[in-house]
N, C-alpha and C positions, 0 to 999 in steps of 0.2 A: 415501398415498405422498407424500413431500418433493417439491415440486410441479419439484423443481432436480432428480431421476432424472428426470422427463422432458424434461429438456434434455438429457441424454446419451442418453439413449434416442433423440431427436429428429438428437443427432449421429451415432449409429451406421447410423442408416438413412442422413443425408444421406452417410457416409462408405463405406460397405457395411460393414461391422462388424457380425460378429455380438454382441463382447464386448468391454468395456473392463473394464483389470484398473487401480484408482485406489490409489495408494498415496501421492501426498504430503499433508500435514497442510492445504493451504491446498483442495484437493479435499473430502478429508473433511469439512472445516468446512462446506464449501458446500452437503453435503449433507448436513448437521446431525448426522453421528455420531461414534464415536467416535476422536480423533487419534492415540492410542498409535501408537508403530512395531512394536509386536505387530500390528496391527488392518491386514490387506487387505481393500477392497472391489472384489468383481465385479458389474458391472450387464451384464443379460443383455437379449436384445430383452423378456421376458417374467418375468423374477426377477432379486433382489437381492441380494445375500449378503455377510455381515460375518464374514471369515476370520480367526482371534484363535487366540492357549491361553487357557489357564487362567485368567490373572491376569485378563480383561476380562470375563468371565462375566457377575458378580456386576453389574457398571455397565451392561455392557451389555443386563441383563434391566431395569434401569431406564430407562435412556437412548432405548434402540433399539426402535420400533415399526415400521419397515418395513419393514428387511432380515431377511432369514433367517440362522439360523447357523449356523457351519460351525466346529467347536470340533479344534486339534489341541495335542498336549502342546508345553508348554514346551519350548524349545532344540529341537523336531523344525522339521523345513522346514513351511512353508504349501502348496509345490507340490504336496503328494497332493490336497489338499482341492481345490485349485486346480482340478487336472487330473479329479478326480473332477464337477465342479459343470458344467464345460463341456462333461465326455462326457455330462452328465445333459441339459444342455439341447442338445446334438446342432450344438454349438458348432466352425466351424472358423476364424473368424477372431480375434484378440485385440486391441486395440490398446493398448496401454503406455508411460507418461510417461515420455519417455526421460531428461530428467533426475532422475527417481529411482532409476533404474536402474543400477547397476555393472555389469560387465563378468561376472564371474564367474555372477552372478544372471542377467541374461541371457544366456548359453551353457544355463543349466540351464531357464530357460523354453520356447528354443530344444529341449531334449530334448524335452520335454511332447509333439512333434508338431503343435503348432496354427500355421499362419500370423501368425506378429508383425508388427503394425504397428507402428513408435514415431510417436509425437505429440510434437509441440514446442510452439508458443505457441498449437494448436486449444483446450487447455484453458482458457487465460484469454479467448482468444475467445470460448467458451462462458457465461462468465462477465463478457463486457463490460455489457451490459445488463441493468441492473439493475431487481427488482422494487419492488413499494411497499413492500416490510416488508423489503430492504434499504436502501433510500432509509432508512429512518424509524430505520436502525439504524447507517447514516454519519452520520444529521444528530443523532444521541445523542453519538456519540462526538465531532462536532464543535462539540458547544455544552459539551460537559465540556473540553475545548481551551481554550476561550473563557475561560471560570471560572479553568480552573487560571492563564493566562495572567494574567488580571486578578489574583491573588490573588501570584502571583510577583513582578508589577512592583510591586505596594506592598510588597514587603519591599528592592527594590533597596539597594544606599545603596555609597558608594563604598569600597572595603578590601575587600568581599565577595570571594571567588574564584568562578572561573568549574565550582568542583568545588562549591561551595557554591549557587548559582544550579540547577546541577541537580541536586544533589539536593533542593531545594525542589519545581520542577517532580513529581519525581518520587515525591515524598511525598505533595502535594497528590492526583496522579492515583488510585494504592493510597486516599489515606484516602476518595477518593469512589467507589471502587469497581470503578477500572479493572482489568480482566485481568492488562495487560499492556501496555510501553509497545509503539506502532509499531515504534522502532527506537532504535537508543542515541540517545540524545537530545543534539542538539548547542547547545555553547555555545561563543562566540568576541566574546573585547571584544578593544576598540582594534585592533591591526594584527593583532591573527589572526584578526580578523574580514574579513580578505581569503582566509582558509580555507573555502571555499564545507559543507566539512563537517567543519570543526574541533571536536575532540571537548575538555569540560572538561580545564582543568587547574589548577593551582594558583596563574596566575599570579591577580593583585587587579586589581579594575575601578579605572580614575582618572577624573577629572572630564572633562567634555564627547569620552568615547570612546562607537563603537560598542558595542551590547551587541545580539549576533547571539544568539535564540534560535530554536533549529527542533527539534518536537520533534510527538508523535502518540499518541493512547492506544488501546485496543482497548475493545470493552465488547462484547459477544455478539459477538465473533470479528469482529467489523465495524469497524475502524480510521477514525482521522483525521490527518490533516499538516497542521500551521501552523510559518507560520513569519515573525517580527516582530522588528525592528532598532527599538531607542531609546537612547535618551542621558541622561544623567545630567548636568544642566549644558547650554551650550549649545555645539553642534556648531560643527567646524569651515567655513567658507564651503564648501567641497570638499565634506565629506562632506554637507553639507544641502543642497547642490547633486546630489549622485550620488544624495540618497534622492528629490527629488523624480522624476530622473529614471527611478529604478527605479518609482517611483509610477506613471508615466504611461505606463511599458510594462506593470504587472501589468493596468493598466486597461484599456490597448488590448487584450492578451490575453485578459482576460473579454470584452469586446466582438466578439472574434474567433470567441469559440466556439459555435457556430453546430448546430443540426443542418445537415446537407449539407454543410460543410467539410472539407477533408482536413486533417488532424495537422501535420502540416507547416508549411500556411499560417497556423495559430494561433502556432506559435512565430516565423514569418517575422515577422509584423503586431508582437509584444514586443519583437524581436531588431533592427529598425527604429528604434525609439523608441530605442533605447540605442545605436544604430549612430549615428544621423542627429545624437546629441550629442555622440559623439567618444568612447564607452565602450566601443565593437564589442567590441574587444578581451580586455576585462575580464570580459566575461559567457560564463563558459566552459562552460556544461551548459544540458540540454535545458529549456523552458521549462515544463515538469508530466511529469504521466504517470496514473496509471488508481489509484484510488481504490475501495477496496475491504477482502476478505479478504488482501491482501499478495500482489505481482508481479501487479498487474491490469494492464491495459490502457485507454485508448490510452496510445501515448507522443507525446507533443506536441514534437519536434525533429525537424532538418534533414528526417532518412529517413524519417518516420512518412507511415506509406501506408495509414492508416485513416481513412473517414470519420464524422465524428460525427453519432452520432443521440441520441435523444430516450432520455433514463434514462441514461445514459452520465455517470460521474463522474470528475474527474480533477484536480490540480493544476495551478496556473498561480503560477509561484513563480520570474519574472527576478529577477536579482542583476547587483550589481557589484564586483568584486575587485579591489580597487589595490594592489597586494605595499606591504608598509610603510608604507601609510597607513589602510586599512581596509576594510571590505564593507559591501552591508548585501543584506538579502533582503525581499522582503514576497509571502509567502506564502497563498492561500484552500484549500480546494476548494471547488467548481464542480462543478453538477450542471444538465443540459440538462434545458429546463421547456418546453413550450411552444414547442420551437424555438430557444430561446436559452442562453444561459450563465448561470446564477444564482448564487452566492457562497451558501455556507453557512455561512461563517463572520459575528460578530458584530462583532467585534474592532475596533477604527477601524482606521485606517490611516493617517490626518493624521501627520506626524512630531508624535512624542511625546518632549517634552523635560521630564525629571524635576527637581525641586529637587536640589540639593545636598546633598547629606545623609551 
């Protein structure tokens, strides 16, 4: 059995739950089957079951060695199945992710008769602490980061656009074998690189600007986030002055992460560094967040009320945003070793000033 059913299994007793009913894609991932939105899984105190039609049959007689199956026709509901597997196992509680949930969907699990729970962030808490062969499966995705990273800045050169930069990025990732990217991949030169998530556009890079890149690949459902600010030329006083400063907050923020910390204090220790040089202002979002399958946990700002422990991965990625003059971001994740915060990424972080080209 996928060693991540007995972490739910582990949450239903700590929750009193007899049943969780799993249906979003970053769940299934976790417990290695199949994603389709055909495909429900029930994990019971004692069985497992992979609710599907027709169309996932065939995959999932390959794919799937743990769960049981529970097969109904195309375009009928999943609920007979549902309602049939938890009379079987003598089931009277359910728990279910309430944001995958609609409203009309649940009114109709509501008929079934079983006591609903909904669940909100328990499931990525389940999923904060990470094993060795996730570990080994972020630090994949985060050395292919690293590659495509290096292989983008030697193509830079000034005239480029900021649609033409990502699509490099994103070609590099596919041709070494990525899934899929993290998230649309952001790109912002010169002053829209005061856009903390300015998406490519057509404008053309000029000599000594910003050139924001922040971008993540997946490789076995396991994602990474980097994110690096360089220049073409040599930078303005300002902005070589804002990157060291963002420098010396991403740094204090790895320094800060700690097992035994609370989430908060980690962003407080970056958000300092940037404060205490007269940037407070300009650094407008949380300083990481949880690193993983996608919507992990912790989240490293003001309100975060998680403490960090040991396998716990996450971004630590201060910025500064000057409206019409420019950003910049410098971006790791960071994975707790031993107690501390350790950088997975390879990447320098020296500012890096490009030839003119």
């Amino acid at each position: 059995m996928n060693a991540h059913v007995d972490n739910v299994r582990a949450f239903l007793d700590e929750r009193g739950l007899d049943a969780m009913l799993i249906k979003s894609k970053t769940m299934k991932k976790y417990l290695g089957t199949l994603t389709g939105s055909g495909c429900n899984v029930l994990i019971t105190r004692e069985r497992g079951y992979l609710i599907m039609d027709g169309r996932y049959v065939n995959e999932a007689a390959e794919r799937e060695h743990d769960l049981e199956f529970r097969v109904h026709e195309q375009g009928a509901s999943y609920m007979d199945e549902l309602r049939a597997a938890l009379a079987d196992e003598g089931c009277r509680t359910l728990g279910i992710e309430s944001a995958c949930v609609l409203v009309p969907e649940y009114r109709r699990l509501e008929e079934l008769g079983f006591e609903l729970v909904l669940l909100g962030d328990e499931c990525a808490r389940m999923r904060i602490v990470k094993d060795e062969a996730e570990i080994a499966a972020v630090q994949r995705a985060v050395d292919l980061a690293d590659d495509i990273y290096a292989k983008v800045v030697d193509r830079l050169h000034v005239g480029m656009t900021e649609h033409e930069i990502g699509a490099l990025v994103q070609y590099y990732a596919f041709a070494a074998g990525a899934e899929a990217m993290s998230f649309d991949t952001i790109v912002a030169t010169g002053p829209r690189a005061a856009m903390p998530h300015g998406r490519p556009t057509g404008r053309t890079v000029g000599a000594h600007e910003p050139i924001l890149i922040d971008f993540g690949v997946q490789l076995d459902g396991y994602q990474s986030d980097m994110t690096r600010t360089c220049f073409i030329g040599e930078p303005t006083e300002q902005m070589r002055e804002i990157y060291q400063v963002v420098l010396a907050a991403q740094l204090a923020g790895i320094e800060a992460i700690r097992a035994g910390v609370v989430a908060r204090d980690v962003d407080a220790a970056a958000r300092k560094v940037i404060t205490d040089a007269g940037y407070g202002e300009y650094f407008t979002h949380g300083l990481g967040h949880g690193i993983g399958l996608g919507g992990d946990l912790p989240l490293l700002r003001a309100s975060g009320d998680i403490v960090l422990a040991e396998n716990m991965i996450m971004s630590c990625e201060p910025g500064v945003y000057v409206p019409e003059v420019g950003g910049v971001r410098i971006e790791d994740d960071v994975v707790v070793r031993n107690g501390v915060g350790v950088p997975m990424n390879a990447t320098p972080k020296d500012l890096l000033v490009l030839d003119v080209r």
